[in-house]
N, C-alpha and C positions, 0 to 999 in steps of 0.2 A: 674491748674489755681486756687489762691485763689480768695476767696470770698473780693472782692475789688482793684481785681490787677488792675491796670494800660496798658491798651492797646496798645503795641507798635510795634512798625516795626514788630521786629520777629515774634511777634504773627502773626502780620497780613500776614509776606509773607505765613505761613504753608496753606493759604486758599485761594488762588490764583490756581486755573485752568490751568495750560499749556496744550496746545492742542499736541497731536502727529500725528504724522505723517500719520496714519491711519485716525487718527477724519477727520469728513464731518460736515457740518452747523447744521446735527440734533443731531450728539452725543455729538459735542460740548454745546448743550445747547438750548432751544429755550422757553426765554420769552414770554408768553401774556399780552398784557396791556391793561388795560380800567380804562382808564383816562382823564380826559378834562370833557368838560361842555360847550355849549353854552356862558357863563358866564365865561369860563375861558379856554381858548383851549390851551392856551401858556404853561399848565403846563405837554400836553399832549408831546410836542415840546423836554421841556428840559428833562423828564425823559429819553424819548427814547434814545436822543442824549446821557446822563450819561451810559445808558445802555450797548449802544454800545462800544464807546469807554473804559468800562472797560473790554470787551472780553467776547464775546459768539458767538454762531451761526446764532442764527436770532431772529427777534423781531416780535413778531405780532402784530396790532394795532387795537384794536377795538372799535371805537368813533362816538363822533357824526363828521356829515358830514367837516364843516368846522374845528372842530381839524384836521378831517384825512388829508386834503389838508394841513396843514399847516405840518402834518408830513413828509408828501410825498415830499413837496418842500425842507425841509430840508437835508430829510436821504429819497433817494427815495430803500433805498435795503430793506428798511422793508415793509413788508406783510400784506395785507389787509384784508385775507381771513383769515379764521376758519380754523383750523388744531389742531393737539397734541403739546402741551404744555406740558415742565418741572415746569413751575414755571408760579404763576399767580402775574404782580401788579396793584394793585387796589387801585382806590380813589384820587389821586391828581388830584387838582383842581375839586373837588365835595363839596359838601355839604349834609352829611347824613340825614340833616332834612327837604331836598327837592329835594331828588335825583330824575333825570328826570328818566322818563317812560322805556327809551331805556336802559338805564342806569342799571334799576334794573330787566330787560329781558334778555341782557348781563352777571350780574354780578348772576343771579340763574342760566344759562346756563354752566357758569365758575364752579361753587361750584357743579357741576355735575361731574368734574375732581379732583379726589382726588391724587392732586399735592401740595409742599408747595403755600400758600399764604404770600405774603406782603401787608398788610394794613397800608395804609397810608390816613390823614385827613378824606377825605368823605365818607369812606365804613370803621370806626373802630370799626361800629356795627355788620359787616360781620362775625365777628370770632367767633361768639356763631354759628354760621351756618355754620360753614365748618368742613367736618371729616378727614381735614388733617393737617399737623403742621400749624401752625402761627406764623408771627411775626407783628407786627403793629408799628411804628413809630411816636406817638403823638409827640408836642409840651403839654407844662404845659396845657394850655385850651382848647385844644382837650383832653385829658387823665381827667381835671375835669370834661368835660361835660359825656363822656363815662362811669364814674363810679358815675358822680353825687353827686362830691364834692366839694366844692371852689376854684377856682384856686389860691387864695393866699394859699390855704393848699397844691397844687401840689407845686408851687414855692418857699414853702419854704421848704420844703426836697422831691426834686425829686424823690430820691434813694427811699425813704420808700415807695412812692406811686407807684412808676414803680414795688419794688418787690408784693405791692398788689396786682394791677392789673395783674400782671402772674399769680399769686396764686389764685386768685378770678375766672380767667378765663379760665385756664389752658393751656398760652401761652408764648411766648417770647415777651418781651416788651424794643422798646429804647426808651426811652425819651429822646427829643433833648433839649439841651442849650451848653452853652458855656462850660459845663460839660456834657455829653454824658452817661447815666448808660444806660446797658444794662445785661437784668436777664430773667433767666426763674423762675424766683422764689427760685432756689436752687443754683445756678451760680450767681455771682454778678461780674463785669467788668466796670470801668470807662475810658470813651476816652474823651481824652483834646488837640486835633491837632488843634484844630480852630481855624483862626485867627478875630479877633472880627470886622473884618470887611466883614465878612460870614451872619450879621444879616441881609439878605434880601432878597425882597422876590423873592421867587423860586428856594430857596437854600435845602428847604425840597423836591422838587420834584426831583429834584436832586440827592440826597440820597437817594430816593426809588429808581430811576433807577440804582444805583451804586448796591444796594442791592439786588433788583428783578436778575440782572446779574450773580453777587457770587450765588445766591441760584438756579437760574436755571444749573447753572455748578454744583452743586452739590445738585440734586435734591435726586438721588439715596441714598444717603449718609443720608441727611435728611431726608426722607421715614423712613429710618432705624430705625435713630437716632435724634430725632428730637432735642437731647442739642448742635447740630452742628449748629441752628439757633443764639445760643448765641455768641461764635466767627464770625460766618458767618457775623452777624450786626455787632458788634462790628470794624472789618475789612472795611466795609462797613466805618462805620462811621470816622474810622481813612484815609480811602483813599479818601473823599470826605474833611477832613478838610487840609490835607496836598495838596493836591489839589488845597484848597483854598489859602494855605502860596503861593503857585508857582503863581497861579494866580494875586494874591495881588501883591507880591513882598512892602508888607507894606502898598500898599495905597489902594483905593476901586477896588473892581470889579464889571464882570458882572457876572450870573450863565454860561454863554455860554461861558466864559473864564474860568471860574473852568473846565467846561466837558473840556474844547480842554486838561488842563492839567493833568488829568485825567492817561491818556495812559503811560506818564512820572513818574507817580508815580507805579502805576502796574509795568513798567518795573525795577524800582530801588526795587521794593520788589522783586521782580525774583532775578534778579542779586546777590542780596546780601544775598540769603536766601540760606543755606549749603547743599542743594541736599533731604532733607529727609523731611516729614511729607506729611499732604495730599494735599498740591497744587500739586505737581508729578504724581499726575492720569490726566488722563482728561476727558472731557466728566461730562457729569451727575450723572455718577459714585464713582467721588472721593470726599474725604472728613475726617474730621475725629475731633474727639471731642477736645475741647479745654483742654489741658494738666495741 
């Protein structure tokens, strides 16, 4: 993969998960989330739903009271309790400059599992405190606020400031807009699937759940190899925008019509992907760097 390629289908089918015939709910993959906010439960809602629907084994949900009712009424097959976790996602619908109480008793209990993380808005201070890979997903004024720079200076060369902060930090970094970069500081990748009527909100929470999903299926993989986070978002980011084209069909959506299409985008990257790379494993297990 060169440094600015363009993120497209083929990429993305090589990192897609098929389950085998052997896999059970846990090899397939099993997400933690702690997400929502009194202040904001809905985004605890849409990620889950993103999550699932892109293919894993189970979701765990860890929140306050009234996100968790509203998760349960949705998607009741996701899990309340405390368990083992491939992959943690964190922070949508938080706010890291007043995270509740519960919130950051959960979120040091989580960083006791040295599992990848996804950092998204409200925990992108998380990633100086965890010893396992990261990836974080700012918008422009989450990423100025985190490194404490302008946000007309993120806004106006995304790319430059996404590769500092991996480098600064020593992480994977997407930065979202209508152009997508995604680096670990030595990998660069841009995705442009989105249709610009994606600009709304709870489209980012969304896209953590898409993400948290891919990296719990290949948790093992990342352990490894942690520059599998750079395709792994990447993929992420392109199945969440084509998602949105289906969704749209040109005119506005809602985020809850982007997840339902979701499932239809996974299955056309399957379909059309030629038998080889690392979607073919399944499980937590497979994976493999971007080429």
């Amino acid at each position: 993969m060169g440094t600015d390629a363009i993120w497209g289908a083929s990429d993305a089918a090589r990192f897609i998960a098929v389950p085998g015939r052997d896999d059970d709910k846990y090899s397939r993959g099993v997400l933690g989330v702690i997400t929502g906010s009194v202040h904001y439960p809905g985004a605890s809602v849409l990620g889950v739903e993103a999550a699932l629907r892109t293919g894993l084994g189970m979701v765990r949900y860890l929140g306050p009271e009234r996100a968790q009712e509203l998760v349960l009424q949705r998607r009741p097959e996701v899990v309340t309790a405390e368990g083992r976790v491939q992959a943690w996602l964190i922070g949508s619908g938080m706010d890291f400059a007043h995270r509740e109480d519960a919130a950051e008793a959960r979120i040091a209990e989580a960083l006791q599992t040295t599992v990848p993380l996804v950092l998204d808005g409200g925990a992108l201070d998380v990633a100086e405190r965890s010893s396992g890979p990261v990836v974080i997903t700012p918008h422009f004024r989450e990423l100025g606020r985190l490194l404490d720079e302008p946000v007309e200076s993120i806004a106006d060369d995304p790319r430059k400031w996404a590769i500092e902060a991996a480098q600064r930090l020593g992480i994977t970094v997407l930065i979202k807009g209508h152009t997508t970069y995604v680096t670990d500081g030595v990998a660069t990748v841009a995705v442009a699937s989105a249709p610009v009527w994606l600009a709304t909100a709870g489209a980012g929470d969304a896209l953590g759940g898409i993400l948290g999903a891919l990296v719990a299926t290949h948790s093992d993989g990342v352990m490894a190899d942690p520059s599998l986070l750079v395709g792994l978002a990447a993929t992420a980011s392109f199945i969440h925008g084509r998602a949105a084209e289906r969704a749209s069909g040109g005119g506005p959506l809602t985020i809850l019509d982007l997840c339902e299409s979701v499932p239809a985008v996974v299955a056309e990257l399957v379909s059309n992907r030629n038998g080889s790379g690392p979607g073919n494993g399944s499980g937590s297990g497979s994976g493999s760097g971007p080429a």
